[in-house]
N, CA, C and O of each residue as an XYZ file, in Angstrom:
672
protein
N      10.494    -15.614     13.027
C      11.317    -14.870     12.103
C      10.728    -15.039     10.702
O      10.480    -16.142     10.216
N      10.506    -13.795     10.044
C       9.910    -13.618      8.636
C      11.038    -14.249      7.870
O      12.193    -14.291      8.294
N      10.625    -14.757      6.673
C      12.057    -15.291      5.842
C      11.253    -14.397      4.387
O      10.134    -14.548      3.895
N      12.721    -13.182      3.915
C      12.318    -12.488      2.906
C      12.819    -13.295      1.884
O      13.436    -14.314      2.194
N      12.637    -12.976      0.626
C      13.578    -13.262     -0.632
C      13.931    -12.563     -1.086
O      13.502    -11.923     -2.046
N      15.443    -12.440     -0.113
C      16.315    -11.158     -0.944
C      17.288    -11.427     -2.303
O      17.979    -12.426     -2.503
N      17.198    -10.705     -2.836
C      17.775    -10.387     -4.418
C      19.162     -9.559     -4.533
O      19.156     -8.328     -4.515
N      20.009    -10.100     -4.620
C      20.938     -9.055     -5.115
C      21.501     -8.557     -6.306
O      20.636     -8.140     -7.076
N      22.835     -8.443     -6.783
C      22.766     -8.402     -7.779
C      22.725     -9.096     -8.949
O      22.963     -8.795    -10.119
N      22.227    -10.506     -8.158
C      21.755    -11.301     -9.433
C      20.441    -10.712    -10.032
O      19.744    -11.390    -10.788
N      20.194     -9.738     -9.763
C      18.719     -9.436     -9.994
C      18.955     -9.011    -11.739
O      17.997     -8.808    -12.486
N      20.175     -8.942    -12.116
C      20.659     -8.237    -13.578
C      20.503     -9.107    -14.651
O      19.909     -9.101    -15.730
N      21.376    -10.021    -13.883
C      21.335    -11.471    -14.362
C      19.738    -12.832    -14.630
O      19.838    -13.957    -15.120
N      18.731    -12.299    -14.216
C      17.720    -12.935    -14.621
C      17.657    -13.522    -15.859
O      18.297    -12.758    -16.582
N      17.249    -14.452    -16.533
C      17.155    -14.712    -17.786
C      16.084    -14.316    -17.931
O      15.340    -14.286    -16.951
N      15.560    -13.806    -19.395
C      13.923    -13.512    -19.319
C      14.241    -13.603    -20.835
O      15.232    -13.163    -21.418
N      13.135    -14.302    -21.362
C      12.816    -14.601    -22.893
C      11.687    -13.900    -22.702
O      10.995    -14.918    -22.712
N      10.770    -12.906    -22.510
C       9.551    -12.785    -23.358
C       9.047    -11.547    -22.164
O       9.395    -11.397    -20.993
N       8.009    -10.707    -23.096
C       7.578     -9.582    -22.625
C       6.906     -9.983    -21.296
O       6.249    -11.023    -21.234
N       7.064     -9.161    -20.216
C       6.245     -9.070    -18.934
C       6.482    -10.066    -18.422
O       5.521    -10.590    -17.859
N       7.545    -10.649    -18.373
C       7.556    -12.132    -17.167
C       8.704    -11.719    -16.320
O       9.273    -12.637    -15.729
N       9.184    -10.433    -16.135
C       9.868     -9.982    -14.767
C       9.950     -8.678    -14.939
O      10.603     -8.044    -15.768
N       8.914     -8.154    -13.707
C       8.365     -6.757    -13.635
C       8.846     -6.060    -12.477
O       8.528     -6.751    -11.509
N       9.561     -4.856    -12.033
C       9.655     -4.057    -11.589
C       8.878     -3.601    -10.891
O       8.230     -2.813    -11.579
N       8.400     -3.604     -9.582
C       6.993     -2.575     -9.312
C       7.458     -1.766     -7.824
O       8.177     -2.343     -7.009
N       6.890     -0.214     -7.575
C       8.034      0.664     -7.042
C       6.335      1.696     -6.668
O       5.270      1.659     -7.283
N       6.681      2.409     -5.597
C       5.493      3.552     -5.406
C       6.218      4.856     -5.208
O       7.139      4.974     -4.399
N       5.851      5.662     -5.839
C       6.176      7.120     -6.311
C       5.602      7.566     -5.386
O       4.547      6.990     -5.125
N       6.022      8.827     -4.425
C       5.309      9.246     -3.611
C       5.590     10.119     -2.541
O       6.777     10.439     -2.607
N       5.135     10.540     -1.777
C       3.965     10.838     -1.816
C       3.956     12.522     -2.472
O       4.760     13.242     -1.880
N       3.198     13.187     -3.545
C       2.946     13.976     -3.889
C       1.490     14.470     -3.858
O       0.417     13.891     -4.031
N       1.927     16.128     -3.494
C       0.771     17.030     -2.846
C      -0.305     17.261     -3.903
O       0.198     17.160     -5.021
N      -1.588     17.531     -3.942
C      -2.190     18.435     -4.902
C      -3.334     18.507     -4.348
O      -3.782     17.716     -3.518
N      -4.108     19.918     -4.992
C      -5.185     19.880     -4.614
C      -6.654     18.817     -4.475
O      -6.786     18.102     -5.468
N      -7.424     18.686     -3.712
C      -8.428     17.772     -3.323
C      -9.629     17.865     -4.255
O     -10.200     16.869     -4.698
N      -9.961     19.066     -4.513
C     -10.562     18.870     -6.049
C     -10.278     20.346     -6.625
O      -9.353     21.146     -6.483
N     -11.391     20.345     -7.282
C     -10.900     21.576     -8.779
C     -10.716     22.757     -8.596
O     -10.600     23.618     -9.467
N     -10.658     22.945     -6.987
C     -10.666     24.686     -6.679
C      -9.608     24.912     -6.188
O      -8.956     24.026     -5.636
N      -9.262     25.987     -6.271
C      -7.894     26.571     -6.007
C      -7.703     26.410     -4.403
O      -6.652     25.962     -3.944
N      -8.625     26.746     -3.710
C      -8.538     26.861     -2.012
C      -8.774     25.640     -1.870
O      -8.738     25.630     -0.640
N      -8.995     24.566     -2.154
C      -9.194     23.319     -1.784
C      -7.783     22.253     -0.916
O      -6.654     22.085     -1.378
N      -8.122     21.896     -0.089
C      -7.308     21.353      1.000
C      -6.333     20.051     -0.053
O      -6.801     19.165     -0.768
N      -5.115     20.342      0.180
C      -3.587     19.687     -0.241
C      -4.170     18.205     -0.018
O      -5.052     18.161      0.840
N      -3.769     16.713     -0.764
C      -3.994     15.429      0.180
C      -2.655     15.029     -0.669
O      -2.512     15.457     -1.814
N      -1.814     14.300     -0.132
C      -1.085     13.219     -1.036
C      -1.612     12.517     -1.775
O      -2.825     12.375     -1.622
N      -1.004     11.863     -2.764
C      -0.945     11.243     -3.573
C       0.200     10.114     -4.123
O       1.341     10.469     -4.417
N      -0.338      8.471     -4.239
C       0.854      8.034     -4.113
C       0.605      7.662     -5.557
O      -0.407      7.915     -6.211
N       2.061      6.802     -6.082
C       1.965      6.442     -8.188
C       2.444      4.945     -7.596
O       3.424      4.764     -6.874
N       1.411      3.807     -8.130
C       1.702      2.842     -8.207
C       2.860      2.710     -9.516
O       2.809      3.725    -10.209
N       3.940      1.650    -10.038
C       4.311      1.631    -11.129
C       5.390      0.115    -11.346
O       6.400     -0.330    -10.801
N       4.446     -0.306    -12.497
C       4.935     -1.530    -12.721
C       5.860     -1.548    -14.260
O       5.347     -1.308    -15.354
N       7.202     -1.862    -14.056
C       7.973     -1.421    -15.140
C       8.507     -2.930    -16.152
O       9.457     -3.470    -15.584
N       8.309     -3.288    -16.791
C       8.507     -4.352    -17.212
C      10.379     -4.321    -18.121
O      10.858     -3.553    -18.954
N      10.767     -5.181    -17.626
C      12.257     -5.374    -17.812
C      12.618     -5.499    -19.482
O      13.691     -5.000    -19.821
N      11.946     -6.011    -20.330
C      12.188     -6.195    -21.676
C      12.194     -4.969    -22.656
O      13.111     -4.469    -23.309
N      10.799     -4.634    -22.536
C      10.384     -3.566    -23.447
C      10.531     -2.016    -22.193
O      10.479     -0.908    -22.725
N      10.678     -2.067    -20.853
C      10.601     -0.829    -20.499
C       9.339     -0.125    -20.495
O       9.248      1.011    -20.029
N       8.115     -0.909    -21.123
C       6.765     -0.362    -20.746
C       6.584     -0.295    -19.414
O       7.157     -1.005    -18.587
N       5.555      0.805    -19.128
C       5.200      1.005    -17.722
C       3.925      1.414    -17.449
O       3.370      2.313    -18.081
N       3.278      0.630    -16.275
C       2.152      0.922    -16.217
C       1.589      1.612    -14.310
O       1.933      1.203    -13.201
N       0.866      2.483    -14.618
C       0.925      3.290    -13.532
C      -0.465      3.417    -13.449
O      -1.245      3.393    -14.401
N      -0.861      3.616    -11.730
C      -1.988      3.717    -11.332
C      -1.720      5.056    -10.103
O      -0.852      5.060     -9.230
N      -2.583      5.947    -10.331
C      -2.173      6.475     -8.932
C      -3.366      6.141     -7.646
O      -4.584      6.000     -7.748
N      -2.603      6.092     -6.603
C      -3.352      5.509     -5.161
C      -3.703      6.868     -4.650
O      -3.273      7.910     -5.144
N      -4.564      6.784     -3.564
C      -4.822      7.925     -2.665
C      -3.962      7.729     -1.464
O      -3.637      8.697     -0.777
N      -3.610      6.612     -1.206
C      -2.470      6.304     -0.227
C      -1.957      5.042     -0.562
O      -2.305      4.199     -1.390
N      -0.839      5.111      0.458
C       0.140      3.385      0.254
C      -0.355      2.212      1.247
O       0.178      1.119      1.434
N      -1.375      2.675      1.756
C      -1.733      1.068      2.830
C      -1.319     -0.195      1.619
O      -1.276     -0.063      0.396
N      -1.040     -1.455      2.470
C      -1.073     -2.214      1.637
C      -2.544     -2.789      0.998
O      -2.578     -3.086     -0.196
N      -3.749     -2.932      1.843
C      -5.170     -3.035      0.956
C      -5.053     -2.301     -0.482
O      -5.530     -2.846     -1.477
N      -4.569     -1.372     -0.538
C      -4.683     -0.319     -1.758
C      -3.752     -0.817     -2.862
O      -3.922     -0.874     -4.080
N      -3.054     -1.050     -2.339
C      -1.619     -1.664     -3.171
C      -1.735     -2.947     -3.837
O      -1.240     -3.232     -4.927
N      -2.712     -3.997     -2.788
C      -2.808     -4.670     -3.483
C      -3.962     -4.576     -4.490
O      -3.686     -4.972     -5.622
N      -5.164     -4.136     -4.286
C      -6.338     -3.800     -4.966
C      -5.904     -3.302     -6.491
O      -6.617     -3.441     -7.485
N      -4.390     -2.604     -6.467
C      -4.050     -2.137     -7.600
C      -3.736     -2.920     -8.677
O      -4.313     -3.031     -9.759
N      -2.567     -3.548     -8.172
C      -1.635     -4.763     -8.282
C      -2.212     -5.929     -9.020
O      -1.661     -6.384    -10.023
N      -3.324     -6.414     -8.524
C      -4.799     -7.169     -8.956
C      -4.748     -6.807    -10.124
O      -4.238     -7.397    -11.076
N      -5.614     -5.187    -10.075
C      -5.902     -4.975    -11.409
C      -5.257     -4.980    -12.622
O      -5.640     -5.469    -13.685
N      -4.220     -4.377    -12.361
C      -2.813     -4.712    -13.120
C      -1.976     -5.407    -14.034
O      -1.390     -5.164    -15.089
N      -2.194     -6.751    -12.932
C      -2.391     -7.967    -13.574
C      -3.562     -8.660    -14.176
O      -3.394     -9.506    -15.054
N      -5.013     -8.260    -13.636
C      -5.977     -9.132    -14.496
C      -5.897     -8.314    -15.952
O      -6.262     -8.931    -16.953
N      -5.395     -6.845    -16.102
C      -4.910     -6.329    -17.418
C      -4.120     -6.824    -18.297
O      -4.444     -7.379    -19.347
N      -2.665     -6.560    -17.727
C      -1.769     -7.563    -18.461
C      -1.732     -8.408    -18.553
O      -1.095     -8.868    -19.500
N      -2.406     -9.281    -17.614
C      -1.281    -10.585    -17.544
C      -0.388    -10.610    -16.561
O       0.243     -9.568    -16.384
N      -0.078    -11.864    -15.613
C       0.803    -11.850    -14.690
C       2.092    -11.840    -15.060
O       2.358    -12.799    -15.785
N       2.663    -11.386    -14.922
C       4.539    -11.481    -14.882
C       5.094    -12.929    -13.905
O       4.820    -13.155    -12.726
N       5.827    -13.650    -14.713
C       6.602    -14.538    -13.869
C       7.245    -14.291    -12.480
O       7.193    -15.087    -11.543
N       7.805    -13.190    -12.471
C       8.305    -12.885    -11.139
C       8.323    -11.408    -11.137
O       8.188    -10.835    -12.218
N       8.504    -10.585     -9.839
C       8.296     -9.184     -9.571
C       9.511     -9.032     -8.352
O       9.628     -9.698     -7.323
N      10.448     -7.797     -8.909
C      11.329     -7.370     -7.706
C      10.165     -6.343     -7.252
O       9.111     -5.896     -7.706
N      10.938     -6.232     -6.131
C      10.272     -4.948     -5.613
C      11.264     -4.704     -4.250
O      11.740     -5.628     -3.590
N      11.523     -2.894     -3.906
C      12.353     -2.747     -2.603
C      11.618     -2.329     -1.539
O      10.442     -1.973     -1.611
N      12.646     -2.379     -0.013
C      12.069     -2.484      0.956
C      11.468     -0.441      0.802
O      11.291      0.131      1.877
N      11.327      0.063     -0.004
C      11.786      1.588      0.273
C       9.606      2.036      0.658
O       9.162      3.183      0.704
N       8.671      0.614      0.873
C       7.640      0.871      1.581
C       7.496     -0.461      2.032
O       8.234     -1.292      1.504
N       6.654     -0.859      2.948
C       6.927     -1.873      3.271
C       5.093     -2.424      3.114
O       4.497     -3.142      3.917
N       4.712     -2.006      2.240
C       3.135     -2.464      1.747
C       3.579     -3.689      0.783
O       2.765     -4.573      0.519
N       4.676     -3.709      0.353
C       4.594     -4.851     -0.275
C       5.060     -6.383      0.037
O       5.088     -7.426     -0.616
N       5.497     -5.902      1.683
C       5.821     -7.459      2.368
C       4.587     -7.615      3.359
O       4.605     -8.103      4.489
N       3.838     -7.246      2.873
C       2.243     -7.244      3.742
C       1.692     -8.832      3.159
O       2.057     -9.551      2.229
N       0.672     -8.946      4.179
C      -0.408    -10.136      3.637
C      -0.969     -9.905      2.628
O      -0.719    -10.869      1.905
N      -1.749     -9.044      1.963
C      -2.556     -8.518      1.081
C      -1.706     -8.924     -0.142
O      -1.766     -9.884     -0.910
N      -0.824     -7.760     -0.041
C       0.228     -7.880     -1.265
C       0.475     -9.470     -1.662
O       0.279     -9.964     -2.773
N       0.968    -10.163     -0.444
C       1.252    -11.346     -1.030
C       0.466    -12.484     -1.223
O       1.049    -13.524     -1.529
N      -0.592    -12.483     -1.118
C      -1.866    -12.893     -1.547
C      -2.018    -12.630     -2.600
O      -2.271    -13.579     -3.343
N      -1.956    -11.390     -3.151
C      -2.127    -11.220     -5.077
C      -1.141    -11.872     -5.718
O      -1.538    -12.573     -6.649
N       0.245    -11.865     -5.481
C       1.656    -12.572     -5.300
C       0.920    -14.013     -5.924
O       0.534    -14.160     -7.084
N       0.854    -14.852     -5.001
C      -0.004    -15.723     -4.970
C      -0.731    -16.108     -5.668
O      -0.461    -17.181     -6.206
N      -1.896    -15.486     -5.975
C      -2.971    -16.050     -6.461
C      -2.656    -15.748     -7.752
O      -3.193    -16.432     -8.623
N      -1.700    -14.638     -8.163
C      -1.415    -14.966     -9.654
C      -0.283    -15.417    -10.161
O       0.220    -15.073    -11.230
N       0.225    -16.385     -9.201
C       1.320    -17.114     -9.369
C       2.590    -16.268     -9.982
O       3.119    -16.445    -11.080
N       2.898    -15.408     -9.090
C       4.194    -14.539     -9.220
C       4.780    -14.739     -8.184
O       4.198    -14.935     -7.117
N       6.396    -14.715     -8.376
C       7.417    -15.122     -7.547
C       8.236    -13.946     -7.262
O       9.151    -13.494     -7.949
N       7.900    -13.630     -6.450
C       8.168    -12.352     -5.885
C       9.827    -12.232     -4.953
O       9.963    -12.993     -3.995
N      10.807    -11.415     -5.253
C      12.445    -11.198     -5.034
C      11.862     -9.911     -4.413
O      10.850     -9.386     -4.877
N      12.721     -9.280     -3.047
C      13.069     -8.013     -2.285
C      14.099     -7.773     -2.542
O      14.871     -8.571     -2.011
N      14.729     -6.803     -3.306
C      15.733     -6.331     -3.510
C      15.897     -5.570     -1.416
O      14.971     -5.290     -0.654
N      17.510     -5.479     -1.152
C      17.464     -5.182     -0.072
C      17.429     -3.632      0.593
O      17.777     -3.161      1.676
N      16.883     -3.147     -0.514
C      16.491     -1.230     -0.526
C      17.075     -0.884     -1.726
O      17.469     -1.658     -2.598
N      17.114      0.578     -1.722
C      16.918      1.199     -2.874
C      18.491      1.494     -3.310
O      19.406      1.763     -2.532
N      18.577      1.370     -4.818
C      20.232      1.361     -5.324
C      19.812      1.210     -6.623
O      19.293      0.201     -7.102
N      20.128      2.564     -7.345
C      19.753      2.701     -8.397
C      20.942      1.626     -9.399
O      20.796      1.510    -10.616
N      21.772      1.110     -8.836
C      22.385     -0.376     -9.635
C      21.896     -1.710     -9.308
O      22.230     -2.784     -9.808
N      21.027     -1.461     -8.362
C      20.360     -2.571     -8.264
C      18.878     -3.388     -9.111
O      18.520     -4.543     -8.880
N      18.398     -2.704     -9.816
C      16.804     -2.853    -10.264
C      17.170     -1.565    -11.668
O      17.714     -0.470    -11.805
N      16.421     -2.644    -12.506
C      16.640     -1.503    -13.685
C      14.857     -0.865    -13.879
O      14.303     -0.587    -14.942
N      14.379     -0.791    -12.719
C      13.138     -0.129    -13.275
C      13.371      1.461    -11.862
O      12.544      2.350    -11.663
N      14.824      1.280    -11.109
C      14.611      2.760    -10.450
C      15.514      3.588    -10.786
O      15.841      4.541    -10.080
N      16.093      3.273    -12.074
C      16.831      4.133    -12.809
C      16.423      5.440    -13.838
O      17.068      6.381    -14.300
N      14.857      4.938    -13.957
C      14.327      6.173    -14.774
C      13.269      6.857    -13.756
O      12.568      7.816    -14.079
N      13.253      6.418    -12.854
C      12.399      7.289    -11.826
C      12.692      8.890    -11.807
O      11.856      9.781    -11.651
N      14.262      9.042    -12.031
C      14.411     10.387    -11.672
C      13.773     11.442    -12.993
O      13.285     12.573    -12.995
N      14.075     10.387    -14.101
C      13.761     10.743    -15.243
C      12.047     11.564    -15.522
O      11.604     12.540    -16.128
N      11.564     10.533    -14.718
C       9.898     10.696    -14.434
C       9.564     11.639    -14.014
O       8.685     12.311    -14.553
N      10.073     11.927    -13.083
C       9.771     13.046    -11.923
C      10.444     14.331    -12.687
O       9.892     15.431    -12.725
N      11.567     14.075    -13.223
C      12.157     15.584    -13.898
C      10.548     15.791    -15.419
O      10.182     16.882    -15.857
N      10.138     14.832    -15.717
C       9.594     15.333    -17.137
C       8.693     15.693    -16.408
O       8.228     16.600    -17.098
N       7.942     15.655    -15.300
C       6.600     16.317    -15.044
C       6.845     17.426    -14.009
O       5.824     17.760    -13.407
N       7.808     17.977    -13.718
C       8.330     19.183    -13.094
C       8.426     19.848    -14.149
O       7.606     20.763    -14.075
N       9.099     19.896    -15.292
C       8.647     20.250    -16.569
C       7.712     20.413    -17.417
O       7.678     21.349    -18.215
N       6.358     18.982    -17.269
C       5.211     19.632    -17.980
C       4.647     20.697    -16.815
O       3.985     21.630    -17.269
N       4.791     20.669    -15.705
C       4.212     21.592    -14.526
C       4.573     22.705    -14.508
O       3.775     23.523    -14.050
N       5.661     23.100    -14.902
C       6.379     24.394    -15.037
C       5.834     24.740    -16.394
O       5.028     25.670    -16.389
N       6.018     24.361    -17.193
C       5.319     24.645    -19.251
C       3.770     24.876    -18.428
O       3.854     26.074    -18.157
N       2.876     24.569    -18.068
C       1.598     24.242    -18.535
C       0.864     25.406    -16.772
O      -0.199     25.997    -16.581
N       1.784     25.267    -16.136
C       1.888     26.453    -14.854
C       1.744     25.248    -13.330
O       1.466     24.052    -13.411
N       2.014     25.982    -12.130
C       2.142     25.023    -11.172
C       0.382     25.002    -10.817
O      -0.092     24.999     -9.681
N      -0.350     24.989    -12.023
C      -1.343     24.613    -11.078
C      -2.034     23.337    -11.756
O      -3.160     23.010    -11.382
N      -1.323     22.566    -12.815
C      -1.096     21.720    -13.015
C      -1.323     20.465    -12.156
O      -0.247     20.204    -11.618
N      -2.166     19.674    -11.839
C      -2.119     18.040    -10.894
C      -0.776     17.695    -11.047
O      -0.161     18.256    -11.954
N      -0.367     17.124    -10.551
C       0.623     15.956    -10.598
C      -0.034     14.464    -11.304
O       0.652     13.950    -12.188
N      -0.540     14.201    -11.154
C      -1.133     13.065    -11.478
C      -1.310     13.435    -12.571
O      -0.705     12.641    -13.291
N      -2.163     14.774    -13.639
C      -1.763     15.252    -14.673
C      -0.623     14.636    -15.759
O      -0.500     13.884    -16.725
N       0.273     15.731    -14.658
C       1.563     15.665    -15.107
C       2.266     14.149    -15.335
O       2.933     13.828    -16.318
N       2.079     13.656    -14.661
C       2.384     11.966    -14.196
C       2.082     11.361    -15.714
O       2.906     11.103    -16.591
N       0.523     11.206    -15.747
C       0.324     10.623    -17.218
C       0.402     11.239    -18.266
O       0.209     10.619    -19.312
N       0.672     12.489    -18.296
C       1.778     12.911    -19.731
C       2.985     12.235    -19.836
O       3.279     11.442    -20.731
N       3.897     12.678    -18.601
C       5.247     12.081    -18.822
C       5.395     10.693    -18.752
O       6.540     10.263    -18.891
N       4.408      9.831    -18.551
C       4.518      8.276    -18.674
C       3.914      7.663    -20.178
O       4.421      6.784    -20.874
N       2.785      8.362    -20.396
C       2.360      8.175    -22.328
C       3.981      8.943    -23.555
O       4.117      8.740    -24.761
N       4.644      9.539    -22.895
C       5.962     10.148    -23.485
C       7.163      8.855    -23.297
O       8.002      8.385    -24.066
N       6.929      8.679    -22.448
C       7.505      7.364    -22.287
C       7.655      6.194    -22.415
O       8.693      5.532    -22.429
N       6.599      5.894    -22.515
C       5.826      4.124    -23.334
C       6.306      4.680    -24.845
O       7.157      4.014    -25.435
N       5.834      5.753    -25.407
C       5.818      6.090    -26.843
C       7.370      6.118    -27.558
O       7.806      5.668    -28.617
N       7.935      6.831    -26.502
C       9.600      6.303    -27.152
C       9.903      5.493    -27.143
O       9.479      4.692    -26.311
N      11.083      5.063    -28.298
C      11.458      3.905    -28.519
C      13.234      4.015    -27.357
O      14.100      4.773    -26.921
N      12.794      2.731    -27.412
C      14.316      2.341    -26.636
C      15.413      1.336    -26.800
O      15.124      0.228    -27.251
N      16.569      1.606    -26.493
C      17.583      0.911    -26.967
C      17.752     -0.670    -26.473
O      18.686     -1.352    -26.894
């Protein structure tokens, strides 16, 4: 028997003094677009890594070509040798790449203490409350700018719009 570390709604209740030491991280997904720059070019998914940090609400996003967990963690890595590790990371069951070996090996090796929230509940985790938010601003730059627009495009407009506002 696996033993998870589930989180509930103490997950609100964390204490956190200081930027990036309890991070949010969630995969957006899967969204269609073309395979390269031509119009007839064959559809592939696309998944959005996204690590949301609880203090300031910065967010940092990578997009994957898929959700295996190898990929996830390869990201995750990078992520952190960027920022800086975060003290601890929720994350929900809503893929399950992140209760993988891989994943928790990066976990690990950069000494993050990793909580499973027990699925998805937008009162549960304050980094899947602006998801919808995300997804509405780049249905919007996609519609302004025409649907032939990437997503991934669209993605890092509406996430540089987002870091850039200020928040309460």
């Amino acid at each position: 028997v696996k033993s998870l570390d589930y989180l509930s709604n103490k997950a609100q209740q964390l204490a956190v003094s200081s930027l990036w030491q309890l991070v949010g991280i969630d995969i957006l997904g899967p969204y269609r677009e073309p395979q390269g720059s031509e119009r007839n070019s064959p559809m592939v998914a696309r998944y959005v890594l996204l690590v949301h940090d609880s203090v300031s609400a910065y967010t940092v996003g990578r997009v994957l070509p898929d959700s295996k967990s190898s990929t996830v963690a390869e990201n995750l890595h990078a992520v952190f040798c960027e920022y800086g590790s975060p003290a601890a990371a929720l994350t929900d069951k809503s893929f399950s790449s992140f209760i993988t070996r891989a994943v928790k090996l990066v976990f690990i090796k950069h000494a993050v203490r990793h909580y499973l929230l027990p699925g998805y509940g937008a009162n549960l985790s304050f980094y899947e409350r602006w998801h919808r938010d995300l997804v509405q601003m780049c249905r919007s730059i996609r519609s302004q700018a025409g649907d032939d627009q990437p997503w991934t495009h669209a993605f890092f407009v509406a996430l540089r719009a987002y870091n850039l506002c200020p928040k309460a």
